[in-house]
N, C-alpha and C positions, 0 to 999 in steps of 0.2 A: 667735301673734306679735302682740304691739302694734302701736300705728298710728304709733310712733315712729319717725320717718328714719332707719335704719341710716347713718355713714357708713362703708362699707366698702374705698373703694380711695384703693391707695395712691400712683396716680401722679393730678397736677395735671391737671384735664380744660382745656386752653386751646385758644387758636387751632392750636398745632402739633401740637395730638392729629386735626387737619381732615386725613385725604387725600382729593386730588379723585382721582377715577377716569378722568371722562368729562364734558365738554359738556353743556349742555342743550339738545340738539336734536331738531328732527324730534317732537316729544312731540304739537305741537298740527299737524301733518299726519299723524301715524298716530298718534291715543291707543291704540287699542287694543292694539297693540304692546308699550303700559306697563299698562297699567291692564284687558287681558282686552276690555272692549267700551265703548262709551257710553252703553250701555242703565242699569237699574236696577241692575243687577251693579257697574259701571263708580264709578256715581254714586254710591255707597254706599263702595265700596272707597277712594276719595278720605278719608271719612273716618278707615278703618284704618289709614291710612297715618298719618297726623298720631298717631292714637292707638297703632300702634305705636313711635312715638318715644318717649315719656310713659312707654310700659310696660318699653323697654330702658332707660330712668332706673331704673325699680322694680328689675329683672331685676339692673342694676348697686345697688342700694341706695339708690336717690338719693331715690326719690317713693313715696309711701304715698299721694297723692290722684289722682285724675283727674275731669275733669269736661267734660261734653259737652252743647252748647244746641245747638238746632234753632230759629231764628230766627225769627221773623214771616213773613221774606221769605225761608225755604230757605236762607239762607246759616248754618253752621256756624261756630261756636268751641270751642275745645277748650283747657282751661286745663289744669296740672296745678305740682306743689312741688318738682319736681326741681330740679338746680342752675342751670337756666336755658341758655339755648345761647349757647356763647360768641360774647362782640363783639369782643375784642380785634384786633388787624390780624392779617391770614394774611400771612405773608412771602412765600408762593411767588406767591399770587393780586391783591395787592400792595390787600388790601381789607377789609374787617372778614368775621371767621370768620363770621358771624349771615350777611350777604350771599350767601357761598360756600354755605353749608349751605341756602339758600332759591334759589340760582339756577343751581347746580351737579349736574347730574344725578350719584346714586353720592356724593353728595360728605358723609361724616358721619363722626363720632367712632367710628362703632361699625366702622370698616376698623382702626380703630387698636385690637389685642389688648389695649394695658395699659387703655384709657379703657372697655370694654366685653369683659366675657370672653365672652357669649354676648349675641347678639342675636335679636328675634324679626323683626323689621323687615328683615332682608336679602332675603329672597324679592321684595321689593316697589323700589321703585323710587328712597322718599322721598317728602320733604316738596316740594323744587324741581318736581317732575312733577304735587306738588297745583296749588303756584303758576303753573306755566304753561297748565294747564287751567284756570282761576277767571278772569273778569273784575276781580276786585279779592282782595288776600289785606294784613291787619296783623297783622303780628307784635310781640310785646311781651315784653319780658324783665325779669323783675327778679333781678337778679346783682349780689354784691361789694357792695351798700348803694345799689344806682344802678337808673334806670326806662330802659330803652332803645325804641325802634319804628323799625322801617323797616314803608314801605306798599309796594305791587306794584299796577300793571295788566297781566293777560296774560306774567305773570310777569317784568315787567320794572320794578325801582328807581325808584319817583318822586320818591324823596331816599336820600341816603344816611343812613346807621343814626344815629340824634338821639339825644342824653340827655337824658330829660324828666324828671327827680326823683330825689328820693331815696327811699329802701325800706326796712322792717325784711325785707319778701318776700321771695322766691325762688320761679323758676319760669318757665314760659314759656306765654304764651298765642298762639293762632292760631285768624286770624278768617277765613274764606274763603267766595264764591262762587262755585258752579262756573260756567261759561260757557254759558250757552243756546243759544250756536250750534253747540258741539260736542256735547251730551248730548243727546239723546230726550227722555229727562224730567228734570225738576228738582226734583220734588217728596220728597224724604226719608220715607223708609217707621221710624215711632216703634217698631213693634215689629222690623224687621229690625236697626234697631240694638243696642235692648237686647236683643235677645238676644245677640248677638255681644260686647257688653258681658259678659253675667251667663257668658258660656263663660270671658272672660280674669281674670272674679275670682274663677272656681273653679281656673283654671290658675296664676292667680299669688295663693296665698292671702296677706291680711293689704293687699290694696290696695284704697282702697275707689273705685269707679268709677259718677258719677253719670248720668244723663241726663233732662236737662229737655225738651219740648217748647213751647214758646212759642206756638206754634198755637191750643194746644186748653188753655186754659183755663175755670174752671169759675165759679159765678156769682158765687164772690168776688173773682175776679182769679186766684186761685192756679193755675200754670202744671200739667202733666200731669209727672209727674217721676218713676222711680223709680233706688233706690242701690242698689247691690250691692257684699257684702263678706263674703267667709268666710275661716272661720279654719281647716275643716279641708279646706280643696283637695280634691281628685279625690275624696277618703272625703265629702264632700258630695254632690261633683256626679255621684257613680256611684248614690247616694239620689233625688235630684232626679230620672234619666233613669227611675229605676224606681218613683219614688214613686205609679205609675199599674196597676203588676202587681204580682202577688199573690206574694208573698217564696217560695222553697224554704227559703232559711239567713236568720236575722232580719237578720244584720249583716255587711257587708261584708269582707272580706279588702283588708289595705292594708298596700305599703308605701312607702318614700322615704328614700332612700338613692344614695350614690355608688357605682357597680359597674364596674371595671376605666374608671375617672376618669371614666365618664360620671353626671350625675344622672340617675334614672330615677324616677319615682313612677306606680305603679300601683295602682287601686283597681278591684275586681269582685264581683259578687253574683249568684248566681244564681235564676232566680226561674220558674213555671210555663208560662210561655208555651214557642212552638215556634221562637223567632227568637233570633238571635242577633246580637248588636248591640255591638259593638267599636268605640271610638273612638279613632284614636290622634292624636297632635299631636307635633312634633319646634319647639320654640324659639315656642309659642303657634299654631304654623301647623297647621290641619288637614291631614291629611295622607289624602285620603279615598281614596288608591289603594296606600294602607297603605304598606309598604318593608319595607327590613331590620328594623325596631324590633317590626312587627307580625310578622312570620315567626320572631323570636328570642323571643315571646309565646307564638304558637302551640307551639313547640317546645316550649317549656320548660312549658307547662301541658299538652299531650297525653305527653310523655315522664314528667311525676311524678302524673297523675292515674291511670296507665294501670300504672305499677309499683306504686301504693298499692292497686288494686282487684285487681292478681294478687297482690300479698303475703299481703292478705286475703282471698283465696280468694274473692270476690263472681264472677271472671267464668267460675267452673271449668264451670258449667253453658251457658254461652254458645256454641251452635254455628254462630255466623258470626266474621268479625272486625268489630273495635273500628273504625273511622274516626278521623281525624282532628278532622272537625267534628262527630261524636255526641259528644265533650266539650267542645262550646261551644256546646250548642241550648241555651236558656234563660239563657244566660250574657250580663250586662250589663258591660263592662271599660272601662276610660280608661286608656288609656295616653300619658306625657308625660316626652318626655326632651329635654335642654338639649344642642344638641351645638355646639363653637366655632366648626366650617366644614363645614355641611348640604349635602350634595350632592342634589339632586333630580333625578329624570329622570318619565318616564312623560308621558302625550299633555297633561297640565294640571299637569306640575313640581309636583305634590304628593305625589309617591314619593319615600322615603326612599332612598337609593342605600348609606349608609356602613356598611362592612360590619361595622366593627368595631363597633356597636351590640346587633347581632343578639345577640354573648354576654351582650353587657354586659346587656342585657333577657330573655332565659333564663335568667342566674342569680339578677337578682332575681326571677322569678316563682318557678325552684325553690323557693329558699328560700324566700319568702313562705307558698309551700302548701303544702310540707311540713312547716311549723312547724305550718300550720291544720290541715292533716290529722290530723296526731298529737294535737293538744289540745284536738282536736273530734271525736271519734271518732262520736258520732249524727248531726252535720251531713255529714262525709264519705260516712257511708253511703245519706244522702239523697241526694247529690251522685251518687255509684254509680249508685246506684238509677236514676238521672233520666237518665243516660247510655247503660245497658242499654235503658231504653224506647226512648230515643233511634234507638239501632241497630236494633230490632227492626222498629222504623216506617220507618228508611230500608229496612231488607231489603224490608218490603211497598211503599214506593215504587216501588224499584227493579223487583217485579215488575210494579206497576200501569203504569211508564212504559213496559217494555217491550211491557205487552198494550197500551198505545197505537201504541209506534212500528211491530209486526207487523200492527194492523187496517190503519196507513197505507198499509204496503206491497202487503196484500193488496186495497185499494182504489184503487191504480195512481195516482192520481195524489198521495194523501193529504192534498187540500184537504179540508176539512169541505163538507159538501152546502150547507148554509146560506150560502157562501162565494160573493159576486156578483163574481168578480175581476174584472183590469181586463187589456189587454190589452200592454199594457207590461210589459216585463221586467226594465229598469233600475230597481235599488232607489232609487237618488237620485230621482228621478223619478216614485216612485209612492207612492201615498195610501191607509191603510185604515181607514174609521170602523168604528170600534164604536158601533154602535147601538141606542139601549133599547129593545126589542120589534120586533114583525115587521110591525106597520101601520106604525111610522116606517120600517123599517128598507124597505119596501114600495116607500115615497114616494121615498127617497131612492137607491134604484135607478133609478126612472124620471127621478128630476133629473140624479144624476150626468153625468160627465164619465166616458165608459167607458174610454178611453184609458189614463186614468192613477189612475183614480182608485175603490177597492172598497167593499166591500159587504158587512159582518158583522152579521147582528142579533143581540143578548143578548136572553134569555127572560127576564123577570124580574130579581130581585137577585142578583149571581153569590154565588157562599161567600163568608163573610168569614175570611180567610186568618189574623190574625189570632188566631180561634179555633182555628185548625183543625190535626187537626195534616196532615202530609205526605202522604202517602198518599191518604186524602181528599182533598187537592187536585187532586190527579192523576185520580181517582174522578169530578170537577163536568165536568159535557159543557158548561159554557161555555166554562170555562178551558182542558179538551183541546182545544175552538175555534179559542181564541185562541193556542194554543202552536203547533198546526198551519198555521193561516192566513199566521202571522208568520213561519212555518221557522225559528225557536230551537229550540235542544233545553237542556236543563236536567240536571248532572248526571254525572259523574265519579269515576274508581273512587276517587281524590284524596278530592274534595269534590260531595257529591250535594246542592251548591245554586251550583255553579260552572255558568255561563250561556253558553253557546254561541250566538254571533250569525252568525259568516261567512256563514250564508245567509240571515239575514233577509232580506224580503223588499219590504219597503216602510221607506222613511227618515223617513215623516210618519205619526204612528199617532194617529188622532186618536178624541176620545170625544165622542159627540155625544148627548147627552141632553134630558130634559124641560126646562124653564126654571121646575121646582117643587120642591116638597121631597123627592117621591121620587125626579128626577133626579141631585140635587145628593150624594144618599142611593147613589146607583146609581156616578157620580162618583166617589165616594169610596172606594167600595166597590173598584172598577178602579184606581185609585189607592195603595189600600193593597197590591194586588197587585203592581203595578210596583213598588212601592216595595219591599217584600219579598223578591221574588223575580226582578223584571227590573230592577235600580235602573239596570245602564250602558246601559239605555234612557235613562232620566232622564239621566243623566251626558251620553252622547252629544246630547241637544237634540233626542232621535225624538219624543217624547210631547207632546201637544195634545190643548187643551180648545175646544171649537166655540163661538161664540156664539152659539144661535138667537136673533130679537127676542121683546122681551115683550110691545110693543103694535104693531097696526097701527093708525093713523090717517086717516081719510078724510073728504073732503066734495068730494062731486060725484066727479068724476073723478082730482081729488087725491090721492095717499096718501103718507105718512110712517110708514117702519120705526123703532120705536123701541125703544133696548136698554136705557134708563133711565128713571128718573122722571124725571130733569130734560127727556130727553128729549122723554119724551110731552108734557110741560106746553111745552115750546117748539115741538113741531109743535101742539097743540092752539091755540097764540097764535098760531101763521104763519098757520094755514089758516083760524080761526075768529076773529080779529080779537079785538078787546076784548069781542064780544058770545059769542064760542067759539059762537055757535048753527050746527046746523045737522052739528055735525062727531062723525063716527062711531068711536068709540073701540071697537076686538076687541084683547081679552087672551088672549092663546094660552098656553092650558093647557099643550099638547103639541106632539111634533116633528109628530105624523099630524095637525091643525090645519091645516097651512099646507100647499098641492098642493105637487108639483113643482117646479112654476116658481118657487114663493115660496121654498123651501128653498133652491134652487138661487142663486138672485140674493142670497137673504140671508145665510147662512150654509157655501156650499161653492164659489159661484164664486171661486175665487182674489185675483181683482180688487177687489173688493168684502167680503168676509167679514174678521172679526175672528178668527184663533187665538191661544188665548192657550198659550206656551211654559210647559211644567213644567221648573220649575230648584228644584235643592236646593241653598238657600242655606246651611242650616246642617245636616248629617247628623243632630246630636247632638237639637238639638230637633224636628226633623221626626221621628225614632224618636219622642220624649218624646209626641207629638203623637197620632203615627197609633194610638199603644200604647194615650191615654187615650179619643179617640175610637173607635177601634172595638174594645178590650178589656173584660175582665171586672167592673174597679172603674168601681161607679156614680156615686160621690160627686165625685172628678175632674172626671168628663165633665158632670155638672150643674153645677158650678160655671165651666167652659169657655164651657158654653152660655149662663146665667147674665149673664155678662161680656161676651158677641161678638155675640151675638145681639140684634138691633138692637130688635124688638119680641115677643122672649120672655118669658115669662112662666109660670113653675112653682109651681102652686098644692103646697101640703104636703100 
């Protein structure tokens, strides 16, 4: 696709295409109500918003540009070449349409069918819910050959809509602060946006979407900035997810296409790893608790993969049966379909509900893989091949989980021995660290809080799950541990990576490691597991990372906990003056460093201690992530390193 403006519709987008819905109220006494939280989450989604407007311009044909600054001072703009939002007067509102659409909750073109056939931006609240959260928001329009602005405090008119020029442009720009009193933080995370950028230019190909940061410039002035723009959507971005694992088929299966009137584009690859990693999105929205779209996937790839290897006589030898998800271990998919009126339900309205999807995305995967099947007769047999393993290893799963679940029972109570529980029985209520080794793990027994609060040490580095296939996982006496400790079970006649919670046992599972690089190594490692294999931990808000401090600071009787450098150098200047003599700096290596007491005050009293929440902000690159850090390809993960790593350095 060119970078040329489509116009494609054929009704007049004016002030009468505005329905309001709703009010703008209540927004800034319950944000979270609109916007999920006020946290970093909260603060980020503010800009989604603006930039799904921009994108349902593209979606209708309108805009092939978007462009997004991160200011000096955290406040945002977001420009883009669409037709600009209309000024004209709204008859019903009795006030210019640009007003209505900036101060009216619900209130936008994309309720009206003719001005917008699918929208990405209905899930979400609007642009009026940016403005009532920001201390200051300008908008600027250029439409019809004219420069329009209205400004806003706290989402309220401090004039009404000006004509300030004339234009060859088109387009609408929006400049906003979020408001410090309402947000936690304020500070704008460069890579949590572009990546959420480089997801919407692989979803909507042929739009190019910039992002500068104005922060972080370099020593010629030139700002930190990168663009994103592909031209083959999903057949991209399903490369991109896997460009970190070792290929089974070289080139992906893709198609894009209308199927009983919905569009639907899918693209998938399968590759040698043990994970399987599906993405799906309904109107650019992720949809991380899948729906109808992702179960009319599944159908339609287990029902034609599963008649092509009995046709071919591959599974005549096979004396178990076939599973559902042994035809989607190694398998990387994106799935993305446009529907007019998205029904969502599930605990975070990111489930797809509309039934009538389900076929419409079964018949295009049929067809897609039946086409590839037939005209790739060596890559399907790979494909077989890789399935049969598949199953073979869940059967040894399945027996390895059961020699787990029978040692528990015949050990009455089926806690692991290593297991310092706590004497609380309410999961809301109760705390369980994973601990690196058995000297910390020692220490922080004796600090604890026994009430509420447990006691798991990890021996070393647990498996890395990413290698590994299943079976073995099940086989690692850390992880039997941690499955046991927690009461999850893992595993369904269904789906033998379907996660059983109802009896967890603790709601705050935290990991508490070294404050070095083999912690951080260890970290990760437990990380990659949750993420794999317990993600609606993650989902649910159970999983945390400890703070221990890095330095302790002392003179005389004084001391200062410090968890940064900045830190240390400001307790080092409280306590040691301009002359710092005199003042005793301890770097703690390790959690077994610090007694009890120190543990206890620093890192696990409630009161005092820093947890940090694991949230997955974006599925697709958190796979991309965990796959190149702890997988097979080396060349990836040294250029990751390379880049992040503040003072690394890889000799040739």
């Amino acid at each position: 696709m060119s970078e040329e403006v489509k116009e494609v519709s054929k009704t007049d987008y004016s002030a009468d295409s505005i329905q309001v819905l709703e009010g703008l109220e209540a927004v800034r006494k319950r944000p979270s109500m609109y916007i999920g939280d006020t946290g970093f989450k909260g603060l980020h989604h503010l800009v989604y918003e603006v930039v799904d407007n921009s994108i349902d311009e593209a979606l209708a044909g309108h805009c092939n540009n978007i462009d997004v600054k991160i200011n000096e001072d955290n406040s945002i703009t977001v420009r883009d070449n669409g037709r600009g939002i209309p000024t004209d007067f709204h008859a019903k509102e009795k006030k210019s349409a640009l007003e209505v659409v900036m101060t009216v909750l619900h209130a936008g073109g994309k309720f009206d069918k003719d001005s917008y056939k699918v929208s990405g931006g209905l899930h979400g609240v609007g642009v009026s819910c940016v403005n009532a959260l920001s201390t200051d928001l300008k908008v600027t329009v250029w439409r019809n050959g004219k420069i329009f602005r209205q400004e806003y405090q706290i989402g309220k008119p401090v004039y009404d809509v000006k004509e300030i020029g004339t234009t060859d442009d088109r387009g609408t720009e929006v400049h906003f602060k979020p408001d410090g009193s309402i947000f936690s933080i304020t500070e704008y995370s460069f890579d949590t946006l572009s990546s959420r950028l480089r997801e919407l230019a692989f979803l909507n190909k042929g739009i190019r979407l910039t992002i500068t940061d104005l922060r972080d410039k370099d020593e010629n002035g030139i700002a930190k900035s990168l663009s994103f723009f592909s031209e083959g959507g999903l057949l991209e971005f399903v490369q991109y997810l896997d460009a970190t694992r070792e290929k089974l088929i070289e080139a992906p299966m893709y198609m894009e296409g209308e199927k009983q009137g919905i569009p639907v584009e899918v693209a998938m690859l399968y590759n040698n790893s043990y994970s399987e990693n599906i993405h799906s999105y309904v109107n650019n929205i992720n949809t991380h608790e899948g729906g109808t779209h992702l179960a009319g996937f599944r159908r339609g790839l287990t029902r034609t993969l599963k008649a092509y290897a009995e046709k071919s006589g591959m599974l005549a030898k096979v004396k178990f049966e076939i599973a559902g998800d042994d035809f989607r271990e190694g398998l990387t998919a994106v799935i993305s379909v446009k529907v007019q009126e998205p029904q969502f339900e599930g605990q975070t309205k990111t489930k797809l509900g509309n039934n009538e999807v389900m076929g419409a995305v079964d018949q295009a995967v049929s067809e897609m893989l039946s086409n590839y099947l037939e005209e790739n007769p060596k890559q399907a047999r790979m494909i077989v091949d890789k399935v049969i393993l598949a199953a073979t290893a869940r059967h040894a799963a399945r027996k390895a989980r059961e020699m787990v679940q029978r040692k528990n029972v015949l050990t009455g109570t089926g806690l692991p021995g290593k297991l310092s529980d706590c004497s609380e029985t309410d999961p809301s209520m109760c705390e369980l660290y994973l601990v690196e080794g058995d000297s910390a793990g020692g220490t922080a027994k004796q600090g604890r809080n026994r009430a509420f609060q447990a006691i798991l040490p990890l021996r070393g580095k647990i498996l890395n799950v990413e290698k590994a296939i299943m079976y073995k996982i099940f086989e690692n006496e850390e992880i039997k541990n941690m499955f046991t400790a927690m009461g999850v079970s893992i595993g369904t006649e269904e789906d033998s990576k379907q996660l059983d919670i109802s009896k967890l046992r603790y709601h705050k599972i935290i990991i508490m490691t070294d404050a070095d690089i083999d912690g951080s190594h260890i970290t990760t490692l437990i990380l990659t597991f949750f993420f794999r294999y317990m993600k609606e931990l993650i989902e649910q808000g159970y999983i945390y990372i400890a703070t221990p401090p890095l330095y302790l600071v002392k003179k005389g009787k004084m001391e200062r906990y410090c968890w940064t450098e900045d830190d240390r150098l400001a307790a080092v200047k409280e306590l040691g003056g301009d002359k710092e003599s005199g003042v005793n700096i301890q770097r703690y290596k390790g959690l077994g460093e610090m007694n009890a007491e120190q543990l206890w005050s620093t890192t696990m009293n409630p009161e005092y201690r820093t947890l940090r929440q694991v949230t997955i902000e974006s599925a697709a690159e958190s796979d991309r992530i965990f796959s190149m850090l702890m997988g097979d390809e080396v060349p990836p993960r040294r250029e990751f390193i390379e880049a992040n790593a503040k003072y690394a350095k890889i000799d040739a």
